[in-house]
PAVOKOL-557591 format. One record per residue (C-alpha): residue in three letters; x, z, y. Coordinates in steps of 0.25 Angstrom, whole numbers, plus 5000, padded with zeros to 4 digits. Example, Ala and Ser with C-alpha at 12.3 -4.5 7.8 and 13.67 -1.06 7.14 Angstrom:
<rs>
Ala504950314982
Ser505550294996
</rs>
This chain:
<rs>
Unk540352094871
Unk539952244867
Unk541252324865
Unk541052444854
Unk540852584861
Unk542052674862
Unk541952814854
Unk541152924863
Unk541853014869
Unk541353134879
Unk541253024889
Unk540252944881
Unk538752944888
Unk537652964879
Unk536352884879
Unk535152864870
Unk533752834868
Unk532652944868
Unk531452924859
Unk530652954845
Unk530952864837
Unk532152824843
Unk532952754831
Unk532252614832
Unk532752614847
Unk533852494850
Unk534152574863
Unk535552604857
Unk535952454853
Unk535852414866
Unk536352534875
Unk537552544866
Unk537852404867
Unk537752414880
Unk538552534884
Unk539652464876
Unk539552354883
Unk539752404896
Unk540952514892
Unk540152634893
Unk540552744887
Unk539152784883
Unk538152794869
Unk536552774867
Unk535952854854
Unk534652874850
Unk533953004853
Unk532653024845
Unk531853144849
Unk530653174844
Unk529353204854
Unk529553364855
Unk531053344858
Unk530853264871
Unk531053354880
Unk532253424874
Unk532853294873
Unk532653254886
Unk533553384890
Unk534553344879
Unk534853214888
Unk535153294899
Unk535853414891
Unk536653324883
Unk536853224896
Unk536253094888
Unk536652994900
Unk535252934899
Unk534252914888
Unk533152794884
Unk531852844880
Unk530852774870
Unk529652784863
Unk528952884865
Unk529652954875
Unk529552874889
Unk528352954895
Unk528653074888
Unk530153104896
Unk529753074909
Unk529453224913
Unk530553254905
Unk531453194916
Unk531953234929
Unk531653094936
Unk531052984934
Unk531452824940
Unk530252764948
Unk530152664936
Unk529952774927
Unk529052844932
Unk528152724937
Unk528152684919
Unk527952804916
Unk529052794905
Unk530352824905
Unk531452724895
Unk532852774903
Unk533352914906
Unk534752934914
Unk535353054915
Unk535853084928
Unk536653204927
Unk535553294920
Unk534553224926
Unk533753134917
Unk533053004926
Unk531952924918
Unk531952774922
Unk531052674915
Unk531852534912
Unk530752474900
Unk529852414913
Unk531052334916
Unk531452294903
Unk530252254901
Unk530152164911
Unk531452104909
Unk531252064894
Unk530152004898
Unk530751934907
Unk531851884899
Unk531351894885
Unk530051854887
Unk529951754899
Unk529051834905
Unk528951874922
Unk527851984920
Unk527451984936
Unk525851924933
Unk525751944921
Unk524552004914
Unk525052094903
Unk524752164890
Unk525552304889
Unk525352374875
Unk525552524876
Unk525452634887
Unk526952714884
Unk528052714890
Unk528552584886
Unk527252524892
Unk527352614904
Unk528652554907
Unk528152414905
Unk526852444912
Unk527752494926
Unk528752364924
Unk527552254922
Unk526752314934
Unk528152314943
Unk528352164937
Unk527152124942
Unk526252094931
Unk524652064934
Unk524052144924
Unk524452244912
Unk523352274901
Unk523852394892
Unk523452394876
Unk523652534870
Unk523252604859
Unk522652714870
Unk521952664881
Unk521952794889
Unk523652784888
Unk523452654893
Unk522652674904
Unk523552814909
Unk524852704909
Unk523852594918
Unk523652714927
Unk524952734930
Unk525252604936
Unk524052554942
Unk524252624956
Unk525752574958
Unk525552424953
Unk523852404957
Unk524052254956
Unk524152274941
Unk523252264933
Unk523352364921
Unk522152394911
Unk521952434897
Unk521652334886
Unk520452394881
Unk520552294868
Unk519052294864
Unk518852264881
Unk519752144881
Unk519652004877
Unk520451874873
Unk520251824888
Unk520851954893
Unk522151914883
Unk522051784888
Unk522651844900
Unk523851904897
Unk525151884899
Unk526151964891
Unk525952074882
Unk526952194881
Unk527052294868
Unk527452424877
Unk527352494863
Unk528152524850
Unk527052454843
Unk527652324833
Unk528952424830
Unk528452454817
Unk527652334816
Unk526352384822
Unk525352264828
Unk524852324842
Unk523352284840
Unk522452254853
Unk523152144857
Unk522452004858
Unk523651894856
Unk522851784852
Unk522151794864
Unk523551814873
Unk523851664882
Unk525051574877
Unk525851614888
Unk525751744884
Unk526951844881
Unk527351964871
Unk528252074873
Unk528352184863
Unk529552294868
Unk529652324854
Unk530852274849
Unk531352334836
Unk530752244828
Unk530952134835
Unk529552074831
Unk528552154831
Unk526952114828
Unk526752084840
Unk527851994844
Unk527551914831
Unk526051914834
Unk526451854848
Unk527451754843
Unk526351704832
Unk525451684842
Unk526351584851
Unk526951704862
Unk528051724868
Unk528551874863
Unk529751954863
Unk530052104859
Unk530752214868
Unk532152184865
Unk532352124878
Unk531752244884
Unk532352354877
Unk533752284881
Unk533152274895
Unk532752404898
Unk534152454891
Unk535052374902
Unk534152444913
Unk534452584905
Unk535852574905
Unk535952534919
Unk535152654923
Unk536052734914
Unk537452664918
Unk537352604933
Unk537752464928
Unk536952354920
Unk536952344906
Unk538052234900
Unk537052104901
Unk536452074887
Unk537152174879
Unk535852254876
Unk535052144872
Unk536252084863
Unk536452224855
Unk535052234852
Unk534852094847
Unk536152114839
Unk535652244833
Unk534252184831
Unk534952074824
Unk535852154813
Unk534552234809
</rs>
């Protein structure tokens, strides 16, 4: 049962969500919930700052002692020189989600990988250790995902993006710590339906379906029965691709589960104690359902 938050006093901690734009985020459904749940004296807001502001409000967190800040689109590459540490996750993805403020100091951890790979898990069925996978985009979202799928244990990664030269900078990354991976670069007019045949599960790491774009390159038809889709877009809840997917017989889920995922791990990092069990989830499906 979520208890409403008591009035914020000088006691209150502050948390919120770095990014631009940051008004479609659902970040602070959930926290909120979430810190009410637990009776912590605490509120999540919404911080949008434009590119050029970055750095200022990176200072402002620690000036204005933010407890700890999400960052999204497109800031999760951006802020990591910004920081003063960075978690080995973190740095191995590349991409930073979550930032805690530890008394003036600002420490970067990486919780998306993880969520990931819970959601898939638990939403979609799916143990990725094996598989081969299809990984749209090559920022920071799909950093994260490309660090957490390699740890998993997954057989292969092919990266589809728009720039092949971003793509193959992200490959590079990995490719001395996880060598039993393979990772490449679809190469669209290189590949054909027997190469799609192959594959396992494919992952929308962009923000491409959020205003109902198609992401073109992928070959569905030509994807196995037993194949799966998860697009981490979840505001709509049904994007082009998902509905592509469902038509064609596939199991499919958005990134709902994810995004309540990697927020219990956020708040754990922020609070030192788990995140109440489902209430995430629950308030996002609540608010999802009223609008």
């Amino acid at each position: 049962m979520i208890c409403e938050q008591a009035p914020v006093t000088g006691a209150s901690r502050v948390y919120g969500i770095i990014g631009w734009p940051v008004c479609h985020s659902l970040s602070p459904v959930m926290q909120n919930a979430a810190f009410s749940a637990a009776g912590i004296d605490a509120r999540y807001v919404p911080f949008p700052v434009a590119p050029e502001q970055l750095p200022q409000a990176v200072e402002g967190v620690r000036a204005l002692q933010v407890a700890g800040v999400n960052v999204t689109i497109p800031y999760k590459t951006a802020i990591m020189p910004l920081l003063d540490e960075l978690d080995p996750n973190a740095r191995a993805a590349g991409a930073v989600n979550v930032v805690l403020n530890r008394n003036g100091k600002l420490v970067g951890y990486n919780t998306d990988g993880d969520g990931l790979i819970s959601s898939l898990k638990k939403d979609l069925g799916c143990n990725p250790a094996g598989c081969r996978v299809v990984l749209v985009g090559a920022g920071g979202a799909a950093r994260g995902a490309l660090a957490a799928l390699c740890r998993a244990g997954v057989a292969s990664v092919a990266v589809l993006n728009r720039t092949a030269h971003a793509a193959r900078e992200m490959i590079a990354l990995f490719q001395r710590d996880y060598p039993l991976v393979d990772c490449a670069v679809i190469e669209t007019d290189a590949v054909d339906s027997a190469f799609w045949s192959r594959q396992e599960l494919v992952i929308n790491a962009t923000s491409l379906g959020m205003h109902g774009e198609n992401i073109t390159g992928l070959a569905l038809t030509s994807l196995p029965s037993a194949a799966k889709v998860y697009d981490m877009v979840y505001a709509p809840p049904e994007t082009p691709l998902l509905s592509a997917a469902r038509a064609l017989g596939f199991q499919a889920e958005n990134g709902l589960g994810m995004l309540a995922a990697q927020g219990e791990l956020a708040f754990a990092l922020w609070n030192g104690t788990p995140s109440p069990e489902n209430v995430m989830r629950d308030a996002l499906i609540r608010h999802l359902d009223r609008t």
